[in-house]
N, C-alpha and C positions, 0 to 999 in steps of 0.2 A: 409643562403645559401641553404640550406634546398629546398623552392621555385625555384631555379636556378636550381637546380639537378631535381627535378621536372618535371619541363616544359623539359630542356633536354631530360628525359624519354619520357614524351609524344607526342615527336619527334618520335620515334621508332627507332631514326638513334642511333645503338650504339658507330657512331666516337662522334656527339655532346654529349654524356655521357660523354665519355676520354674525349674529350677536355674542357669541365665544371670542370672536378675533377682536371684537368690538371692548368686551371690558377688559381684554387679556390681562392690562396693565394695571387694574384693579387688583385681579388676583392675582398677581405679583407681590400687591403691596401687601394684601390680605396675607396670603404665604409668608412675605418677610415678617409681619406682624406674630405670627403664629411658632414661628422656627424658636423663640423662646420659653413655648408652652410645656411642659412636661408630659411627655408622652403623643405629643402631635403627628411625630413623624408618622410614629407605629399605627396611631391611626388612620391617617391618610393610606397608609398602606393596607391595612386591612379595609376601609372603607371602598378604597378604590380595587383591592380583589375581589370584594364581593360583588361589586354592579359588572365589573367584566365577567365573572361567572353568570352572572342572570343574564345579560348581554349576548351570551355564547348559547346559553339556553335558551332563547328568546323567550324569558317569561317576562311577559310586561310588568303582571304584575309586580312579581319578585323584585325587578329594576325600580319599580316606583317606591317599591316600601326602600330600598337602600338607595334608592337617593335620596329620599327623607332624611333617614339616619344619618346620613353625609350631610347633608343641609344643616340637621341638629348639632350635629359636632363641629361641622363650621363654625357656627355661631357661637357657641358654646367655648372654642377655641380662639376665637378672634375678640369677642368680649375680654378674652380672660387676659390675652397679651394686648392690647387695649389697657389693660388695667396694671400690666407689670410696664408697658411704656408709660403711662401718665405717674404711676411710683417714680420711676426713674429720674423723668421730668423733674418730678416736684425736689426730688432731691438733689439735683444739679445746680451746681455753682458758677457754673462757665454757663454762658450764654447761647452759643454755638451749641450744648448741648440739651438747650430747652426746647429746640424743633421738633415736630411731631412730622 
């Protein structure tokens, strides 16, 4: 999270600071959701060197097109283990592990 707090700093805008620290525990949960995705890691990692390269370069633009892409892939990865938790779910027999 660390990174996320980050880049919100170097925003300068102190509301995207509050609001980073605000959902922090979201994307917590969103990350644990995703950490069963294939290939999640590797993208967060590449997603996240590329906005710190445009970040360094101060192209805005460049920054706005990749954190789209981050955005897309978020989603795209949170959908998908979403779907590999609700499989799980449906195939559990123990009760304790029917929680979402």
């Amino acid at each position: 999270m660390a990174f996320h707090v980050a880049l919100a700093a170097a925003t300068h805008n102190e509301l995207f600071v509050v609001l980073m620290n605000t959902i922090r525990g979201v994307l917590l949960e969103i990350r644990e959701l995703g950490v069963g995705v294939s290939g999640s890691s590797a993208n967060a990692v590449y997603n996240h060197a590329a906005l710190l390269e445009t970040v360094r370069a101060h192209d805005v633009t460049a920054a706005a097109r990749a954190m789209r892409e981050h955005m897309r892939d978020a989603e795209r990865i949170l959908r998908r283990g979403l779907e590999l938790k609700a499989i799980a779910w449906a195939g559990s027999d123990i009760p304790e592990q029917r929680s979402l």
